[in-house]
The first five atom37 places (N, CA, C, CB, O) and aatype in JSON, in Angstrom:
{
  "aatype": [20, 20, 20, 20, 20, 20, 20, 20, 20, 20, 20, 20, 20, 20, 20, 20, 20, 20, 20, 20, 20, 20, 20, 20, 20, 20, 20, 20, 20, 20, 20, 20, 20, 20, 20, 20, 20, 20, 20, 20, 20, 20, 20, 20, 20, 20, 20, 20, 20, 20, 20, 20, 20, 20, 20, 20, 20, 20, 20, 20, 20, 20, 20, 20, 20, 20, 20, 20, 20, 20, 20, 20, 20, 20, 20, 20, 20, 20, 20, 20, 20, 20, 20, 20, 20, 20, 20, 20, 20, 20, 20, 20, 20, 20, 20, 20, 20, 20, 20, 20, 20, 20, 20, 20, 20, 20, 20, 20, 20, 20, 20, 20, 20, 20, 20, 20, 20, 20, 20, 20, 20, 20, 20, 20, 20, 20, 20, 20, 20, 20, 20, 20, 20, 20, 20, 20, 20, 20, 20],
  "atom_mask": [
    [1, 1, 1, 1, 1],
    [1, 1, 1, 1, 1],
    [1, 1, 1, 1, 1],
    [1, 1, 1, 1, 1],
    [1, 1, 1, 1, 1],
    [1, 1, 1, 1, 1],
    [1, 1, 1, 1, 1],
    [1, 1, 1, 1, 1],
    [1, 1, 1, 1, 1],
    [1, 1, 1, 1, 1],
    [1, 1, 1, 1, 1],
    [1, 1, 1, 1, 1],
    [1, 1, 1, 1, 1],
    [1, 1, 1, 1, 1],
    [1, 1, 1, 1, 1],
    [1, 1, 1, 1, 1],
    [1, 1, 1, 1, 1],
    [1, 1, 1, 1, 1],
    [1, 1, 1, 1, 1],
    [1, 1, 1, 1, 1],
    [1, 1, 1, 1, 1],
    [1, 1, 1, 1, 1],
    [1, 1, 1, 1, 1],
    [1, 1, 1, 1, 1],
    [1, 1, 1, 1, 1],
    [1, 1, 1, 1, 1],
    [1, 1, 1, 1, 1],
    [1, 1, 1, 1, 1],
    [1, 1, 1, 1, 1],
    [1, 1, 1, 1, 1],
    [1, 1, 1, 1, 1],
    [1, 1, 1, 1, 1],
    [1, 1, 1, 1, 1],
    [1, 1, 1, 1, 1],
    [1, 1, 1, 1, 1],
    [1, 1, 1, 1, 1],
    [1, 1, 1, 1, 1],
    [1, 1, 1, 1, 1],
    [1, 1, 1, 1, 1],
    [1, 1, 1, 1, 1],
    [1, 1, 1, 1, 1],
    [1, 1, 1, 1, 1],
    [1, 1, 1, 1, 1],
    [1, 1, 1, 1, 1],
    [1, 1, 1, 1, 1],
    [1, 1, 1, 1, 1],
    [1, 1, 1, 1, 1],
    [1, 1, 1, 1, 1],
    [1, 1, 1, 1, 1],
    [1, 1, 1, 1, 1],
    [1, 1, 1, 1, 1],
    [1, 1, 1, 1, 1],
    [1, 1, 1, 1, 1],
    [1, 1, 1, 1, 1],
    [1, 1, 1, 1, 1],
    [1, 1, 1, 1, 1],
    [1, 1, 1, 1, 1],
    [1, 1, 1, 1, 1],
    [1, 1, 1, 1, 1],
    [1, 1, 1, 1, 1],
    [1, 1, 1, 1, 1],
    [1, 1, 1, 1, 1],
    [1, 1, 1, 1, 1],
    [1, 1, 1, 1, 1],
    [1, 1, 1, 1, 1],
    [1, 1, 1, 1, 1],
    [1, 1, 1, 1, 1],
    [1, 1, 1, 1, 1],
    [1, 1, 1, 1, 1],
    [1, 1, 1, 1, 1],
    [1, 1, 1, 1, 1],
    [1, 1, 1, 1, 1],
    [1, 1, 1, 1, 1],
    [1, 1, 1, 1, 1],
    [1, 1, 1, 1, 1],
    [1, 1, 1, 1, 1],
    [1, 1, 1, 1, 1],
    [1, 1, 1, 1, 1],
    [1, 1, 1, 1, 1],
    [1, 1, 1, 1, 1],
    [1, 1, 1, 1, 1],
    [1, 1, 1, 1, 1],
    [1, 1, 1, 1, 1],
    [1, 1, 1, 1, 1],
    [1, 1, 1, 1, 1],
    [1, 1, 1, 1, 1],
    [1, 1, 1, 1, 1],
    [1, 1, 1, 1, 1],
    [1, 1, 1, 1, 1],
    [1, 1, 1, 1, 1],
    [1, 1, 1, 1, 1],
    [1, 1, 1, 1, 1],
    [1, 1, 1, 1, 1],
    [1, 1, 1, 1, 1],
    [1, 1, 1, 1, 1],
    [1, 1, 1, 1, 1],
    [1, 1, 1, 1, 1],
    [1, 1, 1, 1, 1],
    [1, 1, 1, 1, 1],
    [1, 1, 1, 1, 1],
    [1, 1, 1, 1, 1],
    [1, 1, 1, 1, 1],
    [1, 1, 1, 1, 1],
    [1, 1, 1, 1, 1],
    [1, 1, 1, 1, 1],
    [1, 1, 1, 1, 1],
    [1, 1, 1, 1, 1],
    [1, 1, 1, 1, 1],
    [1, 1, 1, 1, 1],
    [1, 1, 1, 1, 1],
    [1, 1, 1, 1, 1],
    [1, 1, 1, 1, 1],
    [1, 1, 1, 1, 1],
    [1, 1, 1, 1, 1],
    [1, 1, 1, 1, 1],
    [1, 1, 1, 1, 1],
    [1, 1, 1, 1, 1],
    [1, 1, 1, 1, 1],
    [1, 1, 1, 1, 1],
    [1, 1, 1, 1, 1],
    [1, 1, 1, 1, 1],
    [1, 1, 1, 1, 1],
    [1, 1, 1, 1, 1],
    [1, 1, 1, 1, 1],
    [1, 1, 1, 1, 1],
    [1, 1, 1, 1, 1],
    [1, 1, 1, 1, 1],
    [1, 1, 1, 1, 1],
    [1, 1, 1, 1, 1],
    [1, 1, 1, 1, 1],
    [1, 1, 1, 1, 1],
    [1, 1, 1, 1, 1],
    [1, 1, 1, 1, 1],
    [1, 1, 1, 1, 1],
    [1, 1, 1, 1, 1],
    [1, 1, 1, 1, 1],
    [1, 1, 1, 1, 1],
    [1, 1, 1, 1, 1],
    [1, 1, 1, 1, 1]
  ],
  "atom_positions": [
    [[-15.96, 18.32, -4.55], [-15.28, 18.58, -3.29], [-13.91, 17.9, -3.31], [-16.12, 18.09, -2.08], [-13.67, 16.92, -4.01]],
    [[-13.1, 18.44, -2.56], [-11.58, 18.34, -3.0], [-11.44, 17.75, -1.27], [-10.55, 20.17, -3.67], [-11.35, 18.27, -0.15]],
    [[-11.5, 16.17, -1.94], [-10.9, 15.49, 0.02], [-9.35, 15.82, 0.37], [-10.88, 13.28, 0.23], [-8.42, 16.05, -0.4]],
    [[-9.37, 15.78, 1.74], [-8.12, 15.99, 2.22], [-6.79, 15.08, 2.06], [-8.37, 16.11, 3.41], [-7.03, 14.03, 2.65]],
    [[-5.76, 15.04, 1.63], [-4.68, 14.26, 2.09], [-4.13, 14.05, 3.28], [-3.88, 14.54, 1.59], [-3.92, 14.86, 4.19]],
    [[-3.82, 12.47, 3.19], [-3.44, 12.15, 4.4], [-1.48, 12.28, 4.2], [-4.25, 10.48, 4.79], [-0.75, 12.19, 3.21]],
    [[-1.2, 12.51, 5.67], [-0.28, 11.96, 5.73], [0.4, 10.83, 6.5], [0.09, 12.64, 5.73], [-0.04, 10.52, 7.61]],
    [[1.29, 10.3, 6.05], [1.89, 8.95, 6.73], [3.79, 8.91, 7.43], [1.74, 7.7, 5.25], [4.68, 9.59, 6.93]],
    [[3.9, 8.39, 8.07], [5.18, 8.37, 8.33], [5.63, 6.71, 9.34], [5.42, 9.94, 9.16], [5.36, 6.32, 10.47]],
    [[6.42, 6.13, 8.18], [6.41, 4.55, 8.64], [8.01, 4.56, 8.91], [5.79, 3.21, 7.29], [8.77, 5.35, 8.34]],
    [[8.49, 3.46, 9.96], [9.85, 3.4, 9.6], [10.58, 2.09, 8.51], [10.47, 3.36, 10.99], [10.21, 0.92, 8.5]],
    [[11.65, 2.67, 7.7], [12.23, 1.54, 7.48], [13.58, 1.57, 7.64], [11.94, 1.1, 6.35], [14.21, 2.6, 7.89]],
    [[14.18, 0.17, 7.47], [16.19, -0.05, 7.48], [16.68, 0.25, 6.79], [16.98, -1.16, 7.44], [17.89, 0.05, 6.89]],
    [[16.2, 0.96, 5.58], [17.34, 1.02, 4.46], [16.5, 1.88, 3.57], [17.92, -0.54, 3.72], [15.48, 1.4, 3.08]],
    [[17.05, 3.73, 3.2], [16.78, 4.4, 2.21], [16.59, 4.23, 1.03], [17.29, 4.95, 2.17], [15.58, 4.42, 0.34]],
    [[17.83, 3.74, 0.73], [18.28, 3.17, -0.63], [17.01, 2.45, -1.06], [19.66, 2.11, -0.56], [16.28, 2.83, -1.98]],
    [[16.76, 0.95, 0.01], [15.81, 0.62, -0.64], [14.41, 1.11, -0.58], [15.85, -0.39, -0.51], [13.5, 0.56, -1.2]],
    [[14.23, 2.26, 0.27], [12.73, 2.2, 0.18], [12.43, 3.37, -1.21], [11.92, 2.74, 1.92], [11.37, 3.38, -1.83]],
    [[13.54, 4.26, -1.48], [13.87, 4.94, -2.72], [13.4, 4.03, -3.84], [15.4, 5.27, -2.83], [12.37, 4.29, -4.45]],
    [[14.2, 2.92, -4.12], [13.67, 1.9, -4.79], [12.62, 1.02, -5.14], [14.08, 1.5, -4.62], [12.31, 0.62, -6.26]],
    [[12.02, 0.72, -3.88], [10.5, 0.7, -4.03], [9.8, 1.53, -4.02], [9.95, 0.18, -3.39], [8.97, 1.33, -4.91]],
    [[9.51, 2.84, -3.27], [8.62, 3.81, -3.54], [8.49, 4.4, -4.41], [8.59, 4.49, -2.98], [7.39, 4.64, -4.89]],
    [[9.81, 4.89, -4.98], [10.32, 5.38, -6.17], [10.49, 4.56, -7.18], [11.37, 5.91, -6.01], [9.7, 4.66, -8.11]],
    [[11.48, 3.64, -7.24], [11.39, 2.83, -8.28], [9.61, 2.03, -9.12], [12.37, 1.76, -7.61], [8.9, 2.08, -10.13]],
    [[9.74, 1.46, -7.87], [8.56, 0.25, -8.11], [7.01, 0.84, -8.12], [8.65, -0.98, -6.74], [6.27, 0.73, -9.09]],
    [[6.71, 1.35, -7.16], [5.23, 1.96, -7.4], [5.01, 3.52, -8.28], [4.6, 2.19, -5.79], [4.0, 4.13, -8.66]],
    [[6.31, 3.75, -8.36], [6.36, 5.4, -8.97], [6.1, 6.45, -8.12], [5.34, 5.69, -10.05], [5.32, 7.31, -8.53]],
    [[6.46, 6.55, -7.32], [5.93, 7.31, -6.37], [6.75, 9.03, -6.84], [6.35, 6.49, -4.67], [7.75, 8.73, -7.5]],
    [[6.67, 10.45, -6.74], [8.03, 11.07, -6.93], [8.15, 11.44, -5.74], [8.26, 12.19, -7.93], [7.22, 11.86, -5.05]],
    [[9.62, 11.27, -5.28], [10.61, 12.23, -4.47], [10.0, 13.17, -3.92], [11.65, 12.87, -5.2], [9.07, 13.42, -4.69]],
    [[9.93, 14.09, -2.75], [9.77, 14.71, -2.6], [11.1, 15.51, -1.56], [8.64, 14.43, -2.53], [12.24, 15.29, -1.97]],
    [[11.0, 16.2, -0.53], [11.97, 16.37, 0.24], [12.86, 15.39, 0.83], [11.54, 16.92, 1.0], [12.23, 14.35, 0.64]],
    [[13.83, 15.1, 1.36], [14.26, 14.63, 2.2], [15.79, 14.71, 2.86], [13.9, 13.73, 1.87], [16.41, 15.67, 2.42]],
    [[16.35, 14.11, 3.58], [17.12, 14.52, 4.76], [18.15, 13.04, 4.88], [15.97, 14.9, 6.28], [18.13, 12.14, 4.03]],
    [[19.0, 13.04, 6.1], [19.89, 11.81, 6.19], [19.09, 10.8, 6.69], [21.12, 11.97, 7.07], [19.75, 9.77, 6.55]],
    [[17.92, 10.51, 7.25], [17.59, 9.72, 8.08], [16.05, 9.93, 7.34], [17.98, 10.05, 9.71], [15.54, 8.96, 7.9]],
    [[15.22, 10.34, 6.71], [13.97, 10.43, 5.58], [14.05, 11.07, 4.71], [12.86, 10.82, 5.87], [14.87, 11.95, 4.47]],
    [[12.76, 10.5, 3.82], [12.67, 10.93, 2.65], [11.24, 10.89, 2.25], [13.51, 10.26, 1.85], [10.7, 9.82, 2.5]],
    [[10.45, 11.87, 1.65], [8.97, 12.02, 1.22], [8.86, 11.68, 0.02], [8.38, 13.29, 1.34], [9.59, 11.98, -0.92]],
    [[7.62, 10.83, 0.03], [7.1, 10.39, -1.52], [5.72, 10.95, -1.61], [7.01, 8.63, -1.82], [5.02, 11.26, -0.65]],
    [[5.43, 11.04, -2.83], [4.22, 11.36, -3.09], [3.33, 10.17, -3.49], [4.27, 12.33, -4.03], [3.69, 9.79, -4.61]],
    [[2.29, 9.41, -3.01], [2.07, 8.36, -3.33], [0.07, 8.85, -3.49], [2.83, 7.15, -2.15], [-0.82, 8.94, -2.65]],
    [[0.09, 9.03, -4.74], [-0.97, 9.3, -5.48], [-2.04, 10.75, -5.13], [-1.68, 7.98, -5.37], [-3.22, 11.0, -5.38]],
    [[-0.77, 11.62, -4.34], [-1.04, 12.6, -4.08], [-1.25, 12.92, -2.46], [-1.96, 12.76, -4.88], [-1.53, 14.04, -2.05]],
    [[-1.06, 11.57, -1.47], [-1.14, 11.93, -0.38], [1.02, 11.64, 0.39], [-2.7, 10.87, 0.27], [1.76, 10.76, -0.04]],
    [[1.25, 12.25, 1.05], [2.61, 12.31, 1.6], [2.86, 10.99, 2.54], [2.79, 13.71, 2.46], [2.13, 10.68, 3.48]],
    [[3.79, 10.42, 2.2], [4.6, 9.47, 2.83], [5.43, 9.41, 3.15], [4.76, 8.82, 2.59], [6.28, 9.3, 2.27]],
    [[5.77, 9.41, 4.15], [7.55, 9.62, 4.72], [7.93, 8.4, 5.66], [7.83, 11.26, 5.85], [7.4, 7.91, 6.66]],
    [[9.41, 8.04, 4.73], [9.95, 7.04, 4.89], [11.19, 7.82, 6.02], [10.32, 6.28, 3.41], [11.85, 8.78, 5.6]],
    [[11.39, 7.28, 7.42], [11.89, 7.31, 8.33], [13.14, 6.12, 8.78], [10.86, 7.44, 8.96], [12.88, 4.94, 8.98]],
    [[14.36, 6.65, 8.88], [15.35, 5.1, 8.74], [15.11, 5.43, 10.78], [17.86, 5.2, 7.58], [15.39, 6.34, 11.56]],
    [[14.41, 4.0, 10.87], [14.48, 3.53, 11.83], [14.15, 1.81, 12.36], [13.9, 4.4, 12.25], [13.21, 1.27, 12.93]],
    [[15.51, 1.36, 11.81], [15.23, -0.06, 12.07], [14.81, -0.78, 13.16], [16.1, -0.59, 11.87], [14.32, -1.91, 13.27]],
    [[15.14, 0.27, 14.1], [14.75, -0.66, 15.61], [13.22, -0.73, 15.51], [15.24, 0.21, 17.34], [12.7, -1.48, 16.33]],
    [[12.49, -0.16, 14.77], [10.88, 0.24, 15.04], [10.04, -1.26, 14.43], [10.34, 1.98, 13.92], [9.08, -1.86, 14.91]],
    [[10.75, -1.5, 13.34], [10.3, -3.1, 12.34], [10.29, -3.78, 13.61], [11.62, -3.99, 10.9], [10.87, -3.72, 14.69]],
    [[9.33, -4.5, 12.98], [8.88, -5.95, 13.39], [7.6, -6.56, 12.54], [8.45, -5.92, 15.0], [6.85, -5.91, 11.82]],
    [[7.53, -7.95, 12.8], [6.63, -8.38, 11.74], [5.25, -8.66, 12.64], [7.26, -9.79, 10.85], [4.86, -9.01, 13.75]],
    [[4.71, -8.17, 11.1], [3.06, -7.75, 11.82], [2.18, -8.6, 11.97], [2.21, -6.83, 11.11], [2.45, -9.53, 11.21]],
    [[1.07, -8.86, 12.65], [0.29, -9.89, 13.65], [-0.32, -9.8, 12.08], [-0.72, -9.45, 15.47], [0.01, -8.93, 11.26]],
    [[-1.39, -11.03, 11.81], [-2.37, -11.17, 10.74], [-3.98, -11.45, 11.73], [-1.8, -12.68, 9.58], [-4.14, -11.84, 12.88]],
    [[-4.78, -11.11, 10.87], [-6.01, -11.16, 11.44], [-6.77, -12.27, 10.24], [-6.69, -9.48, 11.64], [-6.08, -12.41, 9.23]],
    [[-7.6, -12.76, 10.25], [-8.22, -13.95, 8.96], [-9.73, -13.09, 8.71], [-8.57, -16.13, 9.72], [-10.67, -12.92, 9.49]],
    [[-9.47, -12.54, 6.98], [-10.62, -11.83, 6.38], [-10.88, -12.62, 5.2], [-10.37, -10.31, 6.04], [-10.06, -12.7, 4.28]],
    [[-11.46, -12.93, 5.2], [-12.37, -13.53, 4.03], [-11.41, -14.65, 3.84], [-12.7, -12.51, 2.53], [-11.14, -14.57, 2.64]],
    [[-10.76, -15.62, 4.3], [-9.87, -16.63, 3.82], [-8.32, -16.38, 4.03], [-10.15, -16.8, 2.38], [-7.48, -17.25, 3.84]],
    [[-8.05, -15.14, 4.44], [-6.86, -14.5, 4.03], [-5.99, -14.38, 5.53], [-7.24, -12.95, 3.21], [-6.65, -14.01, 6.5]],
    [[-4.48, -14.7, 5.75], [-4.4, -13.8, 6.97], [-3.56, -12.27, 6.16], [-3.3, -14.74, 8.48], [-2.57, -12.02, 5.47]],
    [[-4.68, -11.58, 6.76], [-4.42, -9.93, 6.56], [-3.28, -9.39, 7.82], [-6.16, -8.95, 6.77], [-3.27, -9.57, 9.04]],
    [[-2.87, -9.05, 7.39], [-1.18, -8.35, 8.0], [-2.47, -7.02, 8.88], [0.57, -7.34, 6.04], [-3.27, -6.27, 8.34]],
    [[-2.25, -7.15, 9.94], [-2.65, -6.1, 11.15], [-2.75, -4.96, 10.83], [-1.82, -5.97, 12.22], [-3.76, -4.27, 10.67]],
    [[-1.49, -4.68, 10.71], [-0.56, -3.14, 10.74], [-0.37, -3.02, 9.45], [1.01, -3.02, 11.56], [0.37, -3.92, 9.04]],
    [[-0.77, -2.19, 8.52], [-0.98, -1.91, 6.83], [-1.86, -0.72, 6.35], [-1.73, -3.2, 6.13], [-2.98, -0.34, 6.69]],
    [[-1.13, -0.35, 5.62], [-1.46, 1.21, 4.77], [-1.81, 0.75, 3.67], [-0.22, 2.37, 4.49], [-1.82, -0.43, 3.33]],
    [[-2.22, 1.96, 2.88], [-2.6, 1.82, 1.55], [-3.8, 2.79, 0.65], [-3.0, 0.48, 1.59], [-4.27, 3.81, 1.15]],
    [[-4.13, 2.35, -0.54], [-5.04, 3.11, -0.57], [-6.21, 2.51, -1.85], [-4.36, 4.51, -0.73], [-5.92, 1.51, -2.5]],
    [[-7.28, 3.14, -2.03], [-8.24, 3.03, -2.64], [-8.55, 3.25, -4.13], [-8.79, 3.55, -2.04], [-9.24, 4.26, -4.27]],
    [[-8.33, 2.81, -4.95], [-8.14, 3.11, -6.18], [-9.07, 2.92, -7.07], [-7.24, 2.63, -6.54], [-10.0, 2.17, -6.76]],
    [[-9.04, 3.58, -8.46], [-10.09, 3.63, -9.29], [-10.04, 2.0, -9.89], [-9.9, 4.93, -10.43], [-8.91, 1.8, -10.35]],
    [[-10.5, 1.36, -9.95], [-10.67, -0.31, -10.72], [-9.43, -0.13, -11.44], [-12.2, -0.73, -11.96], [-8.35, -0.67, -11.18]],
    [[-9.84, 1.12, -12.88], [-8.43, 1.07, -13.77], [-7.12, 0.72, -13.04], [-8.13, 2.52, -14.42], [-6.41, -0.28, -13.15]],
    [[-6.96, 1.97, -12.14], [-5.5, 2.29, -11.75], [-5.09, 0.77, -10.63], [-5.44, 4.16, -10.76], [-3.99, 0.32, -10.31]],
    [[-6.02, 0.46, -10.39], [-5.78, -0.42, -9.34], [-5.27, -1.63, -11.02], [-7.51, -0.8, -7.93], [-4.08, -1.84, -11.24]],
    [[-6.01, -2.04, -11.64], [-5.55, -3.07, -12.58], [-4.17, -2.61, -12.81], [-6.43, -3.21, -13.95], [-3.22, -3.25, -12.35]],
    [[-4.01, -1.53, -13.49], [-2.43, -0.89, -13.67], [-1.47, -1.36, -12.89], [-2.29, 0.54, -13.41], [-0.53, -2.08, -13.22]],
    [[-1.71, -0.96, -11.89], [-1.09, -1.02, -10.24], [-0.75, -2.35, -10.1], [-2.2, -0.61, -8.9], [0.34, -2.67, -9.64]],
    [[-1.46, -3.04, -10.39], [-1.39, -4.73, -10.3], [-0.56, -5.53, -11.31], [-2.85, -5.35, -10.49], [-0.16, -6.67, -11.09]],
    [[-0.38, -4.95, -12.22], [0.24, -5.2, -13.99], [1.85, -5.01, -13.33], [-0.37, -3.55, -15.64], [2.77, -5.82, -13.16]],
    [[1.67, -3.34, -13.04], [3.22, -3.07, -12.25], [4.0, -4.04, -11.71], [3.16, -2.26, -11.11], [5.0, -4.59, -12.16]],
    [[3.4, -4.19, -10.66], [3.9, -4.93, -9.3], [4.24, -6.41, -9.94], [2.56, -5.02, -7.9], [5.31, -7.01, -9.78]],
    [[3.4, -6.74, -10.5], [3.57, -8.3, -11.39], [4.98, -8.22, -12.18], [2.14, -8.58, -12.76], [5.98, -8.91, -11.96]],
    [[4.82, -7.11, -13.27], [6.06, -7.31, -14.13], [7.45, -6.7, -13.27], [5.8, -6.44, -15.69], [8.58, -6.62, -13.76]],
    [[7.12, -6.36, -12.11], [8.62, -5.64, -11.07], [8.7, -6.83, -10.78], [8.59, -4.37, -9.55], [9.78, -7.05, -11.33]],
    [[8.37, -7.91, -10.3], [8.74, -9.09, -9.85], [8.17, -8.77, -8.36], [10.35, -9.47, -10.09], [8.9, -9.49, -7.68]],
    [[7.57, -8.32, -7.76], [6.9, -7.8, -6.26], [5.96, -9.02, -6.08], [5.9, -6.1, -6.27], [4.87, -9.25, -6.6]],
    [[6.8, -9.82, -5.08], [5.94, -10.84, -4.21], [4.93, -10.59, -3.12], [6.78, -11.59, -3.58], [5.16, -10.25, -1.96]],
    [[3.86, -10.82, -3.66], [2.49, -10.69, -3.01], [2.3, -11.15, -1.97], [1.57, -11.12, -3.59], [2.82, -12.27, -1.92]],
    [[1.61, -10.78, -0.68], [1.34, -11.53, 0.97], [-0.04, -12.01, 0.33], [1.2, -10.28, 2.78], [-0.41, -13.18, 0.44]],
    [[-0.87, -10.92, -0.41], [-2.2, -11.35, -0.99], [-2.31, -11.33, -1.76], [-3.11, -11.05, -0.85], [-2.3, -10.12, -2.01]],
    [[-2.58, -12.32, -3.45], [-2.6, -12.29, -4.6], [-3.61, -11.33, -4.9], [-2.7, -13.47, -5.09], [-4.66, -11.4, -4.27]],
    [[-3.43, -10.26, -5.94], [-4.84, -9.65, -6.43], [-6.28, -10.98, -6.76], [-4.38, -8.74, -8.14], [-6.41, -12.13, -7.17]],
    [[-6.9, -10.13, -6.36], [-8.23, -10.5, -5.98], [-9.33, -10.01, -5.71], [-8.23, -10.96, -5.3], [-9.21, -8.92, -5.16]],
    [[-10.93, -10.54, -5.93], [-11.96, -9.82, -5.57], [-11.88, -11.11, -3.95], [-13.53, -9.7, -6.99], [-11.5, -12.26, -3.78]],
    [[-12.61, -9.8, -2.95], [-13.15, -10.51, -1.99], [-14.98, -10.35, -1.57], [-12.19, -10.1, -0.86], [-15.75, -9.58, -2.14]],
    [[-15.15, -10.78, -1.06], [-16.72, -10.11, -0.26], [-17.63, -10.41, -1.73], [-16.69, -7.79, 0.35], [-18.27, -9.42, -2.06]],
    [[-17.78, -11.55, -2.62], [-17.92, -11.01, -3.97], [-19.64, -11.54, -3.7], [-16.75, -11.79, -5.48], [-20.03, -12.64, -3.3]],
    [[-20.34, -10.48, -4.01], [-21.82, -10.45, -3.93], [-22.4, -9.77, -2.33], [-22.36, -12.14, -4.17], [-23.53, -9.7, -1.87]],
    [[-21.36, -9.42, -1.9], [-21.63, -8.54, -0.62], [-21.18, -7.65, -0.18], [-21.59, -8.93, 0.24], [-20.03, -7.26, -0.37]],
    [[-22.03, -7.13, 0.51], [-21.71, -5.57, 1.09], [-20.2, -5.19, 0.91], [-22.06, -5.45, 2.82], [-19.65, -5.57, 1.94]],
    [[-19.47, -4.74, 0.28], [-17.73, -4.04, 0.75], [-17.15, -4.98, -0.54], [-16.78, -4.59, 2.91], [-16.0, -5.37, -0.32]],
    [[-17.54, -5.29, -1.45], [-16.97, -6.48, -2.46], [-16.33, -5.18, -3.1], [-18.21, -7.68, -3.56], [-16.58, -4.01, -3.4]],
    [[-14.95, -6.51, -3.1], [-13.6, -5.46, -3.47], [-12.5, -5.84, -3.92], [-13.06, -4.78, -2.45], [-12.01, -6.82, -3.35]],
    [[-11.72, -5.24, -5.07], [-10.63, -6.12, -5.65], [-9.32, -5.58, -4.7], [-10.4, -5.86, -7.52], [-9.09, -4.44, -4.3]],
    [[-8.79, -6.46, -4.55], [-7.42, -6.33, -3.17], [-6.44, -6.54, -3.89], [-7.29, -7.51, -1.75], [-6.41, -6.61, -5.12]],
    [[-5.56, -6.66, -3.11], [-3.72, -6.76, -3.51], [-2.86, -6.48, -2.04], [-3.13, -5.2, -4.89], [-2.75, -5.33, -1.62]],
    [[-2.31, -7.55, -1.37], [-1.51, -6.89, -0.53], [0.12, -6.93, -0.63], [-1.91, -7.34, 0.65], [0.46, -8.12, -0.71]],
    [[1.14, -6.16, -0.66], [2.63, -6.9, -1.02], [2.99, -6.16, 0.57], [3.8, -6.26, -2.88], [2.26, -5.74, 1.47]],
    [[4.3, -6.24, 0.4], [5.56, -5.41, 1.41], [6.43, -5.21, 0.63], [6.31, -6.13, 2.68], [6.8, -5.68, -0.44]],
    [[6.92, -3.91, 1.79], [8.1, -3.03, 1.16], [9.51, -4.11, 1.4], [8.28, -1.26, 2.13], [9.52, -5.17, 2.01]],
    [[10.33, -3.62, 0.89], [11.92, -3.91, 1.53], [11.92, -4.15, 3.24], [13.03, -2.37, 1.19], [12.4, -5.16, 3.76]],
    [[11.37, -3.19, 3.9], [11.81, -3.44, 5.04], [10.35, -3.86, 5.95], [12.71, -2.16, 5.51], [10.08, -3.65, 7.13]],
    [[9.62, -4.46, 4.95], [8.73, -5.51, 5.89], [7.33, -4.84, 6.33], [9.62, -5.93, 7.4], [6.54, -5.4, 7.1]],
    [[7.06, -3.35, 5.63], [5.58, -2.74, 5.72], [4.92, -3.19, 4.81], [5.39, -1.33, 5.63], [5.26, -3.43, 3.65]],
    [[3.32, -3.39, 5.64], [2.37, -4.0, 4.55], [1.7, -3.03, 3.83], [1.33, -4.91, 5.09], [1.05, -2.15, 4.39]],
    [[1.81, -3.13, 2.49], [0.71, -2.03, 2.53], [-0.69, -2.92, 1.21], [1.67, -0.05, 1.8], [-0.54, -3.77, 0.33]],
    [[-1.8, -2.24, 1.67], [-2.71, -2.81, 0.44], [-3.5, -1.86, -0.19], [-3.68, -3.89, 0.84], [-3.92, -0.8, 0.27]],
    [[-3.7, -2.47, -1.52], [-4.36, -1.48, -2.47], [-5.56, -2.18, -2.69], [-3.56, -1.12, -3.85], [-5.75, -3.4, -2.75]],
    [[-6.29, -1.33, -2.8], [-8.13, -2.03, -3.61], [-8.75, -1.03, -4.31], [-9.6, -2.51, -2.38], [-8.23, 0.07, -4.45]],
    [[-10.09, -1.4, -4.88], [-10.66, -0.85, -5.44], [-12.34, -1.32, -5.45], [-9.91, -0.82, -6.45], [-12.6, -2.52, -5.54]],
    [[-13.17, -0.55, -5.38], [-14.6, -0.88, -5.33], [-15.19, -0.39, -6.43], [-15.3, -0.4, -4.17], [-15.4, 0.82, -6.5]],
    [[-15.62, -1.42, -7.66], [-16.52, -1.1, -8.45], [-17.62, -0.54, -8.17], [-16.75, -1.88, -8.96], [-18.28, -0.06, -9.09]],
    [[-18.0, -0.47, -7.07], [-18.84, 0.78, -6.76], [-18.62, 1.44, -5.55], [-20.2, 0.5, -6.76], [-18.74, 0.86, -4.47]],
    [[-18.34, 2.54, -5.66], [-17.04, 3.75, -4.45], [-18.58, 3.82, -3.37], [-16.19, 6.3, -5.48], [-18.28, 4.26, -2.26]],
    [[-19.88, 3.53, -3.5], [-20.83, 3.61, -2.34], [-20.57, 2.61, -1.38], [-22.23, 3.5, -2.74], [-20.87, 2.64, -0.18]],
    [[-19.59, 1.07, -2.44], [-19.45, 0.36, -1.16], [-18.68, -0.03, 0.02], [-19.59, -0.31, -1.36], [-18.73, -0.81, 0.97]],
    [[-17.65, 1.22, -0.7], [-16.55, 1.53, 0.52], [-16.7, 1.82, 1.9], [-15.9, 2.54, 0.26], [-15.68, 1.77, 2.6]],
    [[-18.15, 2.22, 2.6], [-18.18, 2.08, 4.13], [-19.57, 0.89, 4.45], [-18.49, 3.88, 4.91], [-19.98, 0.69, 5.6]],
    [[-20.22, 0.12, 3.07], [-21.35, -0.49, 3.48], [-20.9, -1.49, 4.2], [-22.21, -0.88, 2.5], [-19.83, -2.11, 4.17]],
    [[-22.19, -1.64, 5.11], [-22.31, -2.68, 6.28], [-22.98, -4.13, 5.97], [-23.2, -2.01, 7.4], [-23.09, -4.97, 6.87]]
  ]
}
């Protein structure tokens, strides 16, 4: 079965740079865009980067497993591999981490390797991965 894509639309201050990170740094490709956005493809679901600086602000944290987790944060779910990849990336781009890669929950329900960074203009986003994809909604 072929799940649906999501789409997203976040704002940031500066094209240039979110070109650069979306594009540059995670690989994302190009897709359409305009004076004021631009669409990425980010592992097959649509992201659109919106220049709207007045919208930033920095996001509340909540405390998960030891961590304060940024509130307001996207992201997505990845195969172990791609997520290690993903993590290799971000390391050798020089991309400063809010959450160092990591397993959390480890021997319980939802145990999961994490990663959280931000963009240029201050969105969180996090990536993980569940060595076993059943334990992505366990309780």
């Amino acid at each position: 079965m072929t799940r649906p894509r999501f789409h997203l639309a976040f704002p940031v201050h500066d094209l240039a740079a979110a070109r650069a990170f979306y594009g540059g740094v995670l690989g994302c490709p190009e897709g359409r865009s305009a004076e004021d956005w631009v669409d990425f493809d980010l592992y097959g679901h649509q992201i659109v980067a919106h220049l709207a600086p007045e919208e930033l602000r920095e996001a509340a944290t909540n405390p998960v497993d030891g961590e304060d987790v940024p509130v307001r944060h996207f992201g997505l779910i990845l195969e172990p591999a791609d997520w290690r990849i993903l993590a290799e990336r971000l390391k050798a781009a020089g991309v400063r981490f809010i959450i160092e890669p990591q397993t959390r929950f480890v021997g319980l329900p939802g145990e999961q390797s994490t990663m959280f960074v931000k963009d240029p203009s201050g969105n969180a986003l996090e990536f993980k991965a569940f060595a076993d994809d059943a334990q992505v909604f366990a309780r």
